[in-house]
DRENKOLKOL-731921 format. One record per residue (C-alpha): residue in one letter; x, y, z. Coordinates in steps of 0.001 Angstrom, whole numbers, plus 500000, padded with zeros to 6 digits. Layout:
N
<site vexmar="a" X="X" Y="Y" Z="Z"/>
...
! end
This chain:
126
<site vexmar="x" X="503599" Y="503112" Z="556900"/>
<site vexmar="x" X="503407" Y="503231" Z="553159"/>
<site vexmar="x" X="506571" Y="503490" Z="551154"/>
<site vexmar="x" X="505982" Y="505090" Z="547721"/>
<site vexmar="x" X="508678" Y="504393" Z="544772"/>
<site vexmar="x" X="508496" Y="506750" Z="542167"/>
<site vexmar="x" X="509644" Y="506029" Z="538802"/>
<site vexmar="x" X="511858" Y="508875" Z="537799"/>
<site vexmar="x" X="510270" Y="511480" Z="534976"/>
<site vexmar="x" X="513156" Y="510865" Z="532754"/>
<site vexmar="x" X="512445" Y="507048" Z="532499"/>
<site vexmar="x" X="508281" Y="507524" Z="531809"/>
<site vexmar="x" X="508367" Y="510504" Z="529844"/>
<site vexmar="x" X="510704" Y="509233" Z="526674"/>
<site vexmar="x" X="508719" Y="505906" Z="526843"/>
<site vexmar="x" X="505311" Y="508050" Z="526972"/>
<site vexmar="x" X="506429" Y="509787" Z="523632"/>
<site vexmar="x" X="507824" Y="506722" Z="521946"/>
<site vexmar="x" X="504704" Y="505100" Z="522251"/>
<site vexmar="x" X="502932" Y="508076" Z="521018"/>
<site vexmar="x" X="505140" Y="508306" Z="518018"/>
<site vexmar="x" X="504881" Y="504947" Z="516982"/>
<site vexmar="x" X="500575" Y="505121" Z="516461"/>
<site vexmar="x" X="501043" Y="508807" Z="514741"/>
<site vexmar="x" X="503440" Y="508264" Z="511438"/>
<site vexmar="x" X="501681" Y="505890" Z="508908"/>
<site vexmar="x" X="504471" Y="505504" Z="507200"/>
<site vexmar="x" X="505841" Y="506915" Z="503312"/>
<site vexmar="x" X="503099" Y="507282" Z="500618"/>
<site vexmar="x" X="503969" Y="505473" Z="497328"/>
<site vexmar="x" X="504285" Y="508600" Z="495820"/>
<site vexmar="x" X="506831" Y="509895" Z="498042"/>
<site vexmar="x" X="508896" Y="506273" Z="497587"/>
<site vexmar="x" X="509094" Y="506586" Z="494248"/>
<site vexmar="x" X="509879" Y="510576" Z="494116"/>
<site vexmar="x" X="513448" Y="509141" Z="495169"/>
<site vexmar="x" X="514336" Y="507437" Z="491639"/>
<site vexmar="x" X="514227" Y="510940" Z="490231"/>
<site vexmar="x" X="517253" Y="512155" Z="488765"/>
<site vexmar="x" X="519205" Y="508839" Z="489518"/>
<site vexmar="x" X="520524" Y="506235" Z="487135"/>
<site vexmar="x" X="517910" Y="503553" Z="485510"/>
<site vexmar="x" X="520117" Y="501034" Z="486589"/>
<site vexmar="x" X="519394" Y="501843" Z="490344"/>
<site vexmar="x" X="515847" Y="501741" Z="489309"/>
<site vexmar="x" X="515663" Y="498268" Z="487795"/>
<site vexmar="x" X="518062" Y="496791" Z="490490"/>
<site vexmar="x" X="515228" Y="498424" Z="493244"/>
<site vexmar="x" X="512043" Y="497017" Z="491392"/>
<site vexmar="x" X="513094" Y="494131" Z="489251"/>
<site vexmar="x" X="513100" Y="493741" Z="485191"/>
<site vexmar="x" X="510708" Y="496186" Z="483806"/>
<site vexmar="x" X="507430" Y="494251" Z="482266"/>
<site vexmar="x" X="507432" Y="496729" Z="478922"/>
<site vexmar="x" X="509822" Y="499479" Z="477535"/>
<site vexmar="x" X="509069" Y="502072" Z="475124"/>
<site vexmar="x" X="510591" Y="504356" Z="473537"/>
<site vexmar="x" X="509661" Y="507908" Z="471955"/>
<site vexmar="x" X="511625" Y="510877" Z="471746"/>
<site vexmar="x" X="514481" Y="510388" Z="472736"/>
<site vexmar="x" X="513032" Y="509407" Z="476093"/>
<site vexmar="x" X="512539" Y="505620" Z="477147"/>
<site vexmar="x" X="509707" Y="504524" Z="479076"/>
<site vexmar="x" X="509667" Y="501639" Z="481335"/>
<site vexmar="x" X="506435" Y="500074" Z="482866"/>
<site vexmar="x" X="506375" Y="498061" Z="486015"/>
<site vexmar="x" X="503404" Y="495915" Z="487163"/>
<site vexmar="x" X="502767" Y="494829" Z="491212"/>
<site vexmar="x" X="499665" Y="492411" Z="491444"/>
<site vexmar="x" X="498392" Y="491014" Z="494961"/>
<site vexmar="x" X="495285" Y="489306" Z="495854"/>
<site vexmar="x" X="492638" Y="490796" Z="498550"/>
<site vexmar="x" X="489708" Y="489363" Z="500050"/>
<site vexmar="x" X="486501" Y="491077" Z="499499"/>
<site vexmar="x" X="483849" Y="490604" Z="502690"/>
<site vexmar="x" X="481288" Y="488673" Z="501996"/>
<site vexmar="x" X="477885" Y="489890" Z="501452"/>
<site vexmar="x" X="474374" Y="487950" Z="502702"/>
<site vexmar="x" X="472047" Y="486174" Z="500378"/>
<site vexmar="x" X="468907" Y="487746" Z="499596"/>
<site vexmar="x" X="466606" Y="486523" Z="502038"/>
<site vexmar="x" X="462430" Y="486716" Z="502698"/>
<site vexmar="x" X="461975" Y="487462" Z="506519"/>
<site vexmar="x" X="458481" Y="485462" Z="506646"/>
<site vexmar="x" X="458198" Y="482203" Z="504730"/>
<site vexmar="x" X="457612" Y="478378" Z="505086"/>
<site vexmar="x" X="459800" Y="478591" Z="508141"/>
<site vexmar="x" X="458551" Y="481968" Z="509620"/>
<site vexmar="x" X="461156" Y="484874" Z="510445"/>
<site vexmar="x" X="464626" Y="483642" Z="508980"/>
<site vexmar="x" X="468202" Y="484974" Z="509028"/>
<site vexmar="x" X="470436" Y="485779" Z="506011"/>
<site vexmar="x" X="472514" Y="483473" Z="504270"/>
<site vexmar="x" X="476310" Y="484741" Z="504753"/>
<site vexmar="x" X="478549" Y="483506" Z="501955"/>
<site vexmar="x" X="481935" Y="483070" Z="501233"/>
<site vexmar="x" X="484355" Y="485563" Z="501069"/>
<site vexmar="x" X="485544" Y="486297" Z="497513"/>
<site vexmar="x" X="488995" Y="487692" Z="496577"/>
<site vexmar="x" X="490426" Y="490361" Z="493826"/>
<site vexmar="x" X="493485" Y="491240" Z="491861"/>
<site vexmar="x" X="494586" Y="494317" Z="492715"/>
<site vexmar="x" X="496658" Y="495901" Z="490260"/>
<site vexmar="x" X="499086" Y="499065" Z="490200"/>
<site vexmar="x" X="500754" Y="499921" Z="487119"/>
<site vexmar="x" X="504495" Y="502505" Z="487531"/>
<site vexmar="x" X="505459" Y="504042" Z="484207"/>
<site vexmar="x" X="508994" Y="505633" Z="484793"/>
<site vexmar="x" X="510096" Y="508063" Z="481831"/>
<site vexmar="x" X="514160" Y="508190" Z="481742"/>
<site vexmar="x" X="516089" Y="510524" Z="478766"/>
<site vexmar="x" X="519797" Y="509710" Z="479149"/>
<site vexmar="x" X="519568" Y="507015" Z="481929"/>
<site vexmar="x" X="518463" Y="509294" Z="484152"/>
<site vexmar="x" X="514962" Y="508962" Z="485516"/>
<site vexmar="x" X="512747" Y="511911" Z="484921"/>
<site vexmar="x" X="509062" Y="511581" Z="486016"/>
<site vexmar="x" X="507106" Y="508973" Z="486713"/>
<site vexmar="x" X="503328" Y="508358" Z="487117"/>
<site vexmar="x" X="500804" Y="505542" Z="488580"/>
<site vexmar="x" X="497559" Y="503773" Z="488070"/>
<site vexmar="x" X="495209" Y="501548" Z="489497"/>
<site vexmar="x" X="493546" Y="500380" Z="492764"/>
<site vexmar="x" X="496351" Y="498547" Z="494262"/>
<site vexmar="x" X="498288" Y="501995" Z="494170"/>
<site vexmar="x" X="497407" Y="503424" Z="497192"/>
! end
């Protein structure tokens, strides 16, 4: 005789969708992070993100500029490579990978201490 245990629905099926959930959200995009600092205080800005690297102002509005640098490594890519020579058929020549600075430059615009706008450049941005 075969005895059978089954594991109660309520126990697989929250697990099940947990799971799930966890591979479907990827997460904020940088442009909905930042969309919070609108309409709050400058201060809570620069106490988030650190001492602004340049301020400007025009206006009446001030303009503060934050960089974010990191370094990626870019795959490598083969040596150029004749397929019949001295030694016959040959493979290519892999080198090293090489790495990058990738930038992404915030410019926050703030009249009054209050944050207004803001906007974003570069490749390190997304």
């Amino acid at each position: 005789m075969r005895l059978r245990t089954a594991v109660p629905l309520t126990i697989t099926l929250p697990l099940g969708l947990a799971l799930l959930a966890g591979c479907a959200a990827p997460g904020p995009t940088l442009d909905q992070r930042l969309s919070a600092f609108i309409n709050r205080p400058e201060g809570e800005l620069v106490a988030a993100l650190g001492v602004p690297t340049r301020t400007y102002e025009a206006d009446g509005r001030r303009f503060l500029q934050f960089e974010s640098q990191s370094t990626a490594m870019a795959p490598p890519e083969p040596y150029p490579y004749y397929p019949y020579g001295y030694w016959g058929m040959r493979r290519p020549w892999m080198s090293s990978p090489g790495y990058i600075v990738v930038r992404c430059d915030m410019t926050f615009a703030t009249r009054q201490g209050v944050v207004e706008s803001f906007s974003f450049r570069g490749e390190g941005c997304g």
